[in-house]
C-alpha positions in Angstrom: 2.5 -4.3 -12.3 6.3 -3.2 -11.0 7.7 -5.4 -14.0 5.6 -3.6 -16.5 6.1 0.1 -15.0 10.2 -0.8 -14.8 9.7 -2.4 -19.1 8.1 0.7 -20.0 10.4 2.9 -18.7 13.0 1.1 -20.0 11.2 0.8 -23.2 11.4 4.2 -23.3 15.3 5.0 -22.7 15.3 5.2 -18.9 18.1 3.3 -17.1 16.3 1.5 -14.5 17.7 -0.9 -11.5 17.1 -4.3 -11.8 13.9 -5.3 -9.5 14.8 -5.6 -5.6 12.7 -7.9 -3.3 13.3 -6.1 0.5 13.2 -8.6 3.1 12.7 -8.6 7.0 16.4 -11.1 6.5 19.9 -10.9 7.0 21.3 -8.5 4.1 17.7 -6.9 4.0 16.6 -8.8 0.4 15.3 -11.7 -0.9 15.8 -13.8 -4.4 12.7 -14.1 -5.5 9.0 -12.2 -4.9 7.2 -15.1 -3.1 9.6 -15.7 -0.6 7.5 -15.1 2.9 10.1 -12.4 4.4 9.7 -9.9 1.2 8.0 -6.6 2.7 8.3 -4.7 -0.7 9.5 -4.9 -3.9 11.1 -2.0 -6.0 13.1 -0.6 -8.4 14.7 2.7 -8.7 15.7 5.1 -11.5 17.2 8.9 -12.0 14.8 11.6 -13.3 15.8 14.2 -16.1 17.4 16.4 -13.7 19.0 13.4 -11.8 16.8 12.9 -8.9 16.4 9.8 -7.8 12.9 8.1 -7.9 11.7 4.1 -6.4 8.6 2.4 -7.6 7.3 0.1 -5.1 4.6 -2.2 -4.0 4.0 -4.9 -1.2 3.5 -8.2 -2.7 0.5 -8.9 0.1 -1.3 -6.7 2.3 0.7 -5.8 6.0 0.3 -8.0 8.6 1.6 -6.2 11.9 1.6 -9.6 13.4 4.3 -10.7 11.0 6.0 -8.0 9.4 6.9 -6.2 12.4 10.0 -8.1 13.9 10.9 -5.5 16.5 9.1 -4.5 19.6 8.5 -1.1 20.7 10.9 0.9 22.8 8.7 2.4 24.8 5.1 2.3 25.5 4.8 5.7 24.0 6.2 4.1 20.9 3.1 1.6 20.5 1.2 4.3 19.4 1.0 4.2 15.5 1.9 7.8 13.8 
């Protein structure tokens, strides 16, 4: 549904970034939607008074198993907030 929200608004005069696939990889994106590293996909545009809004949604549900790369600091920090 990102593509339609991001065509819509376009549709409708709003400059809109093109569609970014963020990815647990080096440089923090991927190419294309399916690849297994995207976390999130989203694109970003300027409101009428110029603040800055991001749609977004994950392409598949969370899997703490594999989306988090980095362990916790402490053991404090393995509680979830």
């Amino acid at each position: 549904r990102l593509a339609e929200y991001r065509k819509t608004l376009k549709g409708r005069g709003v400059k809109v970034s093109m569609i970014l696939h963020h990815a647990d990889a080096p440089g923090g994106y991927a190419a294309k939607a399916d690849d297994a590293s995207v976390t999130w996909s989203s694109f970003y545009f300027r409101g009428p008074d110029g603040e800055l809004f991001e749609f977004t949604e994950p392409p598949r549900g969370l899997d703490p198993a594999k989306d988090i790369a980095h362990a916790p600091r402490t053991s404090a920090d393995l509680k979830l907030r």
